[in-house]
C-alpha positions in Angstrom: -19.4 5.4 -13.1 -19.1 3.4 -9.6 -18.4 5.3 -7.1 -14.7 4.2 -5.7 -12.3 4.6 -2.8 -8.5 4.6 -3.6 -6.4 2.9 -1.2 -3.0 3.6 -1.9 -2.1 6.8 -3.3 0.7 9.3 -2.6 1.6 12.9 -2.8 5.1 14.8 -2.2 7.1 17.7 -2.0 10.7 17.1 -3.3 12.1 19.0 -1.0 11.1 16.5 1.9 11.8 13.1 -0.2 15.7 12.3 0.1 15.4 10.1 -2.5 13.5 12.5 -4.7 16.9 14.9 -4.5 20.5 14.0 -5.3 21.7 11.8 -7.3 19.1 9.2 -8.6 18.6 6.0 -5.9 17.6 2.8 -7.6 14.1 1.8 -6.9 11.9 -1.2 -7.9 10.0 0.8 -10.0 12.9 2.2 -12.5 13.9 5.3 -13.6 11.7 8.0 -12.3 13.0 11.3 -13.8 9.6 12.3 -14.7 8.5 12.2 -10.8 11.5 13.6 -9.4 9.1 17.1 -8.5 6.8 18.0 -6.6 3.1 15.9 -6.3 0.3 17.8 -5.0 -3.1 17.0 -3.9 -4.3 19.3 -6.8 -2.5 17.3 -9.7 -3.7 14.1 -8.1 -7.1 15.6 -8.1 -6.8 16.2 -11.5 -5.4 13.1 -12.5 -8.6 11.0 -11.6 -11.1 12.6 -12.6 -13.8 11.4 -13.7 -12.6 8.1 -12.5 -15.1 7.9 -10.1 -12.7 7.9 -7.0 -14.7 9.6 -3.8 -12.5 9.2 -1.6 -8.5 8.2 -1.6 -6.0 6.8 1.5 -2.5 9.1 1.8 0.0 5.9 2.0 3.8 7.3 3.4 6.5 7.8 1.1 9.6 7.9 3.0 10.0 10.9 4.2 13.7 11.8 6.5 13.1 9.4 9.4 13.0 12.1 11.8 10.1 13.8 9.8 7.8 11.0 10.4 5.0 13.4 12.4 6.2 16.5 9.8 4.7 13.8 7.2 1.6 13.2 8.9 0.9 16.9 9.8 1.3 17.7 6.2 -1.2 15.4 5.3 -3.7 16.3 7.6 -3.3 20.4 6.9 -3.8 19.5 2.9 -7.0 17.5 4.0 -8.4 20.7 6.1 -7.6 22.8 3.2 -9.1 20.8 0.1 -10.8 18.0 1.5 -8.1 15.2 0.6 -7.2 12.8 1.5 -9.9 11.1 3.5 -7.6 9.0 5.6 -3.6 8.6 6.2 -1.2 5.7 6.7 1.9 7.5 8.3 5.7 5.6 9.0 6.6 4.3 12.5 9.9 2.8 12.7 8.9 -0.3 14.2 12.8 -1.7 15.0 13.2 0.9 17.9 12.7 -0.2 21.3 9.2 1.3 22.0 7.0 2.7 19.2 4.6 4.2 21.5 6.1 7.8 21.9 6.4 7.3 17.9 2.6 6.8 17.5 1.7 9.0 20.5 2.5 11.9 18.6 0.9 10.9 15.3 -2.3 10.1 17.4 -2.9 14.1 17.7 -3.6 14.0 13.5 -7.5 12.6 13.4 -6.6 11.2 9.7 -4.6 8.9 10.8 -5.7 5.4 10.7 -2.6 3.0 10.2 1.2 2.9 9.7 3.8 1.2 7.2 7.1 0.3 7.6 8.2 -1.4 4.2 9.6 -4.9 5.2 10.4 -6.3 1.9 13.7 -8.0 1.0 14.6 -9.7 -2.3 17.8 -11.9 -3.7 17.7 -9.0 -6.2 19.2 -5.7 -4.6 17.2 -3.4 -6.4 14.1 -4.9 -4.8 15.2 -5.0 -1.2 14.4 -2.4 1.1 14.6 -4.1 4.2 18.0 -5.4 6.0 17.4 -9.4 6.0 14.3 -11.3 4.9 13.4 -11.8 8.1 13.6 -8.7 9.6 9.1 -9.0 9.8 9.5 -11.5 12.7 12.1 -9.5 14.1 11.8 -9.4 17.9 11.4 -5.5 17.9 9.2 -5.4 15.0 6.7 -7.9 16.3 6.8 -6.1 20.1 6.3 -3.2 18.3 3.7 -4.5 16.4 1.6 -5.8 19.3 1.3 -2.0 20.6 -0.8 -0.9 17.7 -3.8 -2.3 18.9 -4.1 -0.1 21.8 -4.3 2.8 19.2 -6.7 1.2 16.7 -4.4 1.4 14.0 -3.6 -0.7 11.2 0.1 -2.1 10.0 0.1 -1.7 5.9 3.0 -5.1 5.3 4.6 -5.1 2.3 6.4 -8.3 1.7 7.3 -10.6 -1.3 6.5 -14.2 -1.5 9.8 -16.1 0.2 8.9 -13.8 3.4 5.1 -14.5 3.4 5.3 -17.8 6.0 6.9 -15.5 8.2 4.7 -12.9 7.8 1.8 -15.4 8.6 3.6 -15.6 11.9 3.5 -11.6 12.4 0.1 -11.5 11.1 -1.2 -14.3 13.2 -0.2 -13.3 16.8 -2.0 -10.0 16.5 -5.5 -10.4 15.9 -6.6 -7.7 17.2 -5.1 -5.5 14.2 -5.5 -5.9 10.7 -2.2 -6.3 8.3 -3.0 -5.2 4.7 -0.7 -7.0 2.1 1.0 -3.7 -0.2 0.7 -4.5 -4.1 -1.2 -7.7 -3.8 2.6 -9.5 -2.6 4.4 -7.8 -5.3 4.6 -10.5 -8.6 7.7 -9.8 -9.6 7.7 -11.9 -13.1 5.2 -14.5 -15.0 7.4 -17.5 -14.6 5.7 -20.8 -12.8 8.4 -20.7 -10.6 7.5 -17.4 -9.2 3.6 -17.1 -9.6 3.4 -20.9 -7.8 5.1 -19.0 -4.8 3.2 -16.2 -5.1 0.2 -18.1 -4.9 1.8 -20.2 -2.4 2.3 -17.4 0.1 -1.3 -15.7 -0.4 -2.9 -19.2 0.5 -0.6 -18.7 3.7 -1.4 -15.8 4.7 -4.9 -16.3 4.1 -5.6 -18.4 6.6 -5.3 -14.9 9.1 -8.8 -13.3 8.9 -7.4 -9.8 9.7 -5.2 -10.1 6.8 -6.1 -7.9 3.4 -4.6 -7.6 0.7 -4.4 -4.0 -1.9 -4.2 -4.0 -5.9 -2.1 -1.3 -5.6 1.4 -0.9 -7.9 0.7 -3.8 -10.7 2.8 -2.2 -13.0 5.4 -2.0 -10.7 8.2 -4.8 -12.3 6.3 -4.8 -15.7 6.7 -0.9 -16.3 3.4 -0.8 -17.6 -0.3 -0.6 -17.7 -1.0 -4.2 -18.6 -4.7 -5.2 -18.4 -3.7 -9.2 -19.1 -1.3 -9.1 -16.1 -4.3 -7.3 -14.2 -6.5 -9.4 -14.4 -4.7 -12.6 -13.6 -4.0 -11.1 -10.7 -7.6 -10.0 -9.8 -8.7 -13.8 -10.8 -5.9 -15.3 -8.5 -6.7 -13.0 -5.6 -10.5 -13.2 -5.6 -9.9 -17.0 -6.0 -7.7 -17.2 -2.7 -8.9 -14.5 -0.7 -12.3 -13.4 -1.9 -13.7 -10.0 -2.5 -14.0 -8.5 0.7 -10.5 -8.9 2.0 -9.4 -6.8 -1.5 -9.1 -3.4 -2.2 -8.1 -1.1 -5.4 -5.1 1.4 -4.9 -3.5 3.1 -7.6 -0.4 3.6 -6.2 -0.4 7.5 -8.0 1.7 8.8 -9.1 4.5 5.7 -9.5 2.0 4.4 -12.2 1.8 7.4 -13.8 5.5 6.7 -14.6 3.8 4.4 -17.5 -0.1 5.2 -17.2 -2.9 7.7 -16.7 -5.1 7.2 -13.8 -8.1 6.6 -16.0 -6.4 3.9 -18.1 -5.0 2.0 -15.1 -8.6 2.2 -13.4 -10.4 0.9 -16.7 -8.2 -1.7 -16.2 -8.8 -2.9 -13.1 -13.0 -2.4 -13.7 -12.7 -4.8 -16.3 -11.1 -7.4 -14.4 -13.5 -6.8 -11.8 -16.4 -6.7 -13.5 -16.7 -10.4 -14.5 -16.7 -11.4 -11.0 -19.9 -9.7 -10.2 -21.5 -6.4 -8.7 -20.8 -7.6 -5.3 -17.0 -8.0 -6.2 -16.9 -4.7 -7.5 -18.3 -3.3 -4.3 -16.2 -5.3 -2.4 -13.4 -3.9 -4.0 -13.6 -0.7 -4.9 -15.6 0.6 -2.3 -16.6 -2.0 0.8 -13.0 -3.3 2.2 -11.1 0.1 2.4 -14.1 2.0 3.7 -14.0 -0.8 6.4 -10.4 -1.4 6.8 -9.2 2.5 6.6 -12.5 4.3 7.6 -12.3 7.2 5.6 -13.9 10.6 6.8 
């Protein structure tokens, strides 16, 4: 089995998800009654065995704003404890007026190696999470932005296609700090209307060589583990970005809503795999250990 690092993983405790408690919050993903509990590192362990997964990178999950370090410190006591994760992308709220004192406190937590703030807005309400579709170039954000460089970190950007020429304009006035594109732009549907934009906004972007882009969350509109959609999404991306600016992420455990973490990894092996042994490096092992620098 190749040896593999995943990129974009989670793990919870309900009590510190407000959107894990109370009365059920609609999310992109659907119903999600089966993960409204608690997500340890052990169960995640567990789930990929045998997988062939050596390493993983802790993406945030929304934690109470105020608990952005409490997040962080979590992460980095389970990793002294059991060895996992191997690297942590915490939240920074990047519309305040000065992120530093933000990211000076995470800084103490050796794990960390980047931050997300989910910048994504849709014409569909369900799929919106930020509060206009341009809120990535807003004047805060970008200022923000620009400060991450001085801490070696990376910004994880999660955007859909309509906001991708914008975030060309984020992405491309900080050079110094690479952007990784969340859920490969987040395909919403198979119509040519939408997959021409998709494809549209990945050429865009691509033009930034410190953007990257994850194969995280593919199941994430389809509710499923499809390997078809898969791997016309591994074909399109290798096609527009190459390899080595892709990396696997199995987004555990929202997939597991619809999956297990073997099936959905088979998956994305076999659409791989056609593409060559130094795709599969790329991919699986070569642009996260670069990108995220896992311990």
């Amino acid at each position: 089995m190749q040896k593999a690092i995943d990129a974009h993983f989670h793990i919870w405790r309900q009590d510190d998800q407000p959107w894990l408690r109370g009365p059920m919050v609609p999310r992109i993903f659907g119903p999600y009654e089966p993960i409204r509990r608690d997500y340890p590192i052990e169960e995640f362990l567990a789930d990929q065995q045998g997988s062939g997964v050596e390493k993983a990178v802790y993406v945030q999950t929304n934690w109470a704003k105020e608990d952005f370090e409490k997040e962080v410190a979590f992460l980095q006591t389970t990793a002294e404890e059991t060895g996992w994760p191997h690297a942590v992308v915490g939240y920074a709220d990047m519309t305040v007026d000065d992120i530093r004192p933000q990211i000076d406190r995470l800084k103490k937590y050796p794990l960390l190696r980047g931050v997300r703030m989910q910048l994504h807005w849709h014409e569909t309400p369900a799929f919106r999470f930020a509060t206009a579709p341009d809120q990535v170039i807003d004047p805060k954000v970008r200022a923000n932005v620009a400060r991450l460089k001085d801490y070696g970190l990376s910004f994880d950007l999660q955007l859909f296609p309509a906001q991708m020429r914008d975030g060309l304009t984020l992405v491309g006035e900080h050079p110094e700090t690479n952007f990784i594109l969340t859920h490969a732009g987040m395909l919403t549907d198979m119509s040519e209307e939408t997959t021409e934009a998709w494809k549209a906004g990945l050429r865009t972007l691509s033009t930034a060589p410190n953007f990257y882009a994850k194969l995280s969350g593919l199941g994430t509109f389809v509710h499923r583990n499809d390997p078809a959609l898969i791997a016309y999404i591994v074909d399109t991306t290798i096609d527009i970005l190459g390899s080595d600016r892709l990396m696997f992420g199995s987004n555990f455990p929202i997939e597991k809503l619809w999956t297990s973490h073997a099936e959905l990894i088979k998956a994305h092996r076999a659409a791989v795999a056609k593409h060559g042994a130094a795709a599969e490096a790329d991919i699986f092992w070569n642009t996260a250990e670069k990108v995220y620098r896992p311990v």
